[in-house]
C-alpha positions as CSV (number, residue, x, y, z in Angstrom):
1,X,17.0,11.9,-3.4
2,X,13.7,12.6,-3.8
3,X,14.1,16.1,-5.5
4,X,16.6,14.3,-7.7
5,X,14.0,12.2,-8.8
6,X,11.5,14.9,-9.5
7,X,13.8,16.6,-11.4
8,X,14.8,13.8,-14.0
9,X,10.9,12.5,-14.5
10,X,10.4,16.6,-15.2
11,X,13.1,16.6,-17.7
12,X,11.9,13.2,-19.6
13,X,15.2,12.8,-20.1
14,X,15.6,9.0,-18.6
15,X,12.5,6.6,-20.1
16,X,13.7,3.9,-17.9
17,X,11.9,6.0,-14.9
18,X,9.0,6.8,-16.8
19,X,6.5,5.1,-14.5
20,X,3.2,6.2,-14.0
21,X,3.1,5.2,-10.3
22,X,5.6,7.1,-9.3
23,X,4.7,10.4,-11.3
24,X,1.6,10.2,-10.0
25,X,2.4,10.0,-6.2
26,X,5.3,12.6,-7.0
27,X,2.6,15.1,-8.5
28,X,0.2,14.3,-5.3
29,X,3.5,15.1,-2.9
30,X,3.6,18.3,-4.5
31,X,0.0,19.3,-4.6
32,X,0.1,19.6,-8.2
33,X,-2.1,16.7,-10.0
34,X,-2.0,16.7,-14.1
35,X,-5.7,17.1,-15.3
36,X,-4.8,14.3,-18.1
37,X,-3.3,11.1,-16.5
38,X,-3.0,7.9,-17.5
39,X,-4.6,5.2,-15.5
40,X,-2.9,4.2,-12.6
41,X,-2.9,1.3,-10.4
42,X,-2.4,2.7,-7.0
43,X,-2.4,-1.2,-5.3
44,X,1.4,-0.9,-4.3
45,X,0.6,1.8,-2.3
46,X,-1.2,0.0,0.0
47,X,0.8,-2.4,0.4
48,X,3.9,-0.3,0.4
49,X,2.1,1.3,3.0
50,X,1.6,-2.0,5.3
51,X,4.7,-3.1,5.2
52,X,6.2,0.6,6.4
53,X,3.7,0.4,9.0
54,X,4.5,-3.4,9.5
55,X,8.1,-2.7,10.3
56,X,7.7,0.5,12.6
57,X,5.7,-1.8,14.8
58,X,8.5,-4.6,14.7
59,X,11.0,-1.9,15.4
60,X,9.2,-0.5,18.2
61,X,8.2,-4.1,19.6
62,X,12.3,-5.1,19.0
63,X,13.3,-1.3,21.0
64,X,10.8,-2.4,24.4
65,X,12.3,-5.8,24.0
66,X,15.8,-5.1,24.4
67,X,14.8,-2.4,27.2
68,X,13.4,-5.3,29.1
69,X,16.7,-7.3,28.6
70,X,18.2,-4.4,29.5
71,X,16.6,-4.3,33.0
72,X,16.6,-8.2,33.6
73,X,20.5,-7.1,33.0
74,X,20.1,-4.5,35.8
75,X,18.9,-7.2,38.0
76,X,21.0,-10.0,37.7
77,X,23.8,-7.7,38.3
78,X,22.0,-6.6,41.7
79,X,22.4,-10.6,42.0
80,X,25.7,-11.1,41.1
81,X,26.4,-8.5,43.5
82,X,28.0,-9.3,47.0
83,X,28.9,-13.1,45.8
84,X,32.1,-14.8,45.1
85,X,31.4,-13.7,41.2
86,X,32.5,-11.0,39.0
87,X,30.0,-9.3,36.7
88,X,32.6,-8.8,33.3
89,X,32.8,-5.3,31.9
90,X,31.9,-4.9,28.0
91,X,31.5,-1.3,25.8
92,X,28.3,-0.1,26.7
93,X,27.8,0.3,23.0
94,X,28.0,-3.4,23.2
95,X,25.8,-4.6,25.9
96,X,22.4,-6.8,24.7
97,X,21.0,-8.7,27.3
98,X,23.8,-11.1,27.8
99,X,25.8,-11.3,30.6
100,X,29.2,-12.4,31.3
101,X,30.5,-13.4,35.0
102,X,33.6,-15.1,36.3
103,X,34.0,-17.1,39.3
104,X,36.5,-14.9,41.6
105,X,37.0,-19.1,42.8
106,X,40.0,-20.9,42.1
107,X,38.7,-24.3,42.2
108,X,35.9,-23.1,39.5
109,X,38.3,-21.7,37.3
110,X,40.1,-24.7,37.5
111,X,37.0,-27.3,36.9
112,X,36.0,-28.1,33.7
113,X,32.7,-26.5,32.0
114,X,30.3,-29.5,32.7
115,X,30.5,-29.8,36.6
116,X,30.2,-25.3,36.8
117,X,26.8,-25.5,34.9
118,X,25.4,-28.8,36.9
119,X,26.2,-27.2,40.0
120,X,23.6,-24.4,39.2
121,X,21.4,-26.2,37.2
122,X,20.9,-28.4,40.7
123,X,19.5,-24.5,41.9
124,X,17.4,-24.1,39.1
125,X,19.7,-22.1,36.9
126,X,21.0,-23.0,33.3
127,X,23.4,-20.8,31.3
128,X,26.6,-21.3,28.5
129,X,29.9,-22.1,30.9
130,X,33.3,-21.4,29.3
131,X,36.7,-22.1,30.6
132,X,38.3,-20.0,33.4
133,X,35.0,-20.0,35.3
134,X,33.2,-17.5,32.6
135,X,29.6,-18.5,32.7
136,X,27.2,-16.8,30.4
137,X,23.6,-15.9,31.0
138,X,21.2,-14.5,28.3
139,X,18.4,-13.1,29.6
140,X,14.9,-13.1,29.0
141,X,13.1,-10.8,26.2
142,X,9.6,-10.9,29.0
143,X,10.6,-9.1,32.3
144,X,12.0,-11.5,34.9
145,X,9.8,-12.5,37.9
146,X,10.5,-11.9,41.6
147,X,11.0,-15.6,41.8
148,X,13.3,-16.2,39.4
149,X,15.2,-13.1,40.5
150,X,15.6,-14.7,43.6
151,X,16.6,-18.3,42.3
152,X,19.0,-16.6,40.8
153,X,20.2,-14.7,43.8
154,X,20.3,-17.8,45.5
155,X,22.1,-19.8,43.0
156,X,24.9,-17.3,42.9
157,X,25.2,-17.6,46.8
158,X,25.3,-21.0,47.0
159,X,27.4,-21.8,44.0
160,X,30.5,-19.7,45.5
């Protein structure tokens, strides 16, 4: 793309692109500065610059944020695990930090949404219930303390 561009403001062949900006920060890419230029204002630079350096910082900030979903993920599995509960499988190109577990309990497939979630909010746990005894938890972007791993731990053993 970029040659492409260098190529057409060389020819002169498109006026529309004639901008001094961006002949100027082509000729500085290439080493190769015109002794007679025009005044430029060089101001969107800087802030085009910012705002690139704005958004690698959000997208690195975003990437350790989902790696710490990804973990509290990890963990409430480990709680899940060994309890009347089954952790349900998604596409791993899929997974967020959302997690999806049914009740391997007839009488909480059976009973409506409401009673499920008041069940384990009386342990300290709220989440989304769904019919069938599908509860879902989102997890949280900070890593998850011992404590609440355990109230959770707890909550899926007493809530069998």
């Amino acid at each position: 793309m970029a040659e492409q561009f260098r190529r057409i403001l060389e020819s002169g062949h498109c006026p529309e692109l004639e901008d001094p900006l961006l002949r100027f920060s082509q000729q500085i890419g290439g080493n190769s500065v015109s002794r007679y230029l025009e005044t430029v204002n060089i101001t969107p630079l800087f802030t085009v610059n910012a705002a690139i350096q704005e958004q690698r910082t959000k997208s690195k900030h975003l990437q350790e944020q989902l790696e710490r979903q990804q973990k509290n993920l990890n963990t409430l599995e480990q709680c899940v695990d060994g309890t009347p509960w089954n952790v349900l499988d998604i596409d791993e190109s899929l997974r967020s930090g959302i997690l999806l577990v049914q009740s391997q309990n007839p009488l909480h497939r059976e009973s409506d949404c409401q009673s499920l979630g008041d069940r384990f909010r009386k342990h300290g746990v709220a989440f989304s219930s769904y019919p069938q005894g599908v509860i879902r938890i989102s997890t949280p972007k900070s890593l998850a303390s011992n404590h609440a791993t355990n109230v959770m731990e707890q909550a899926f053993q007493c809530v069998a």
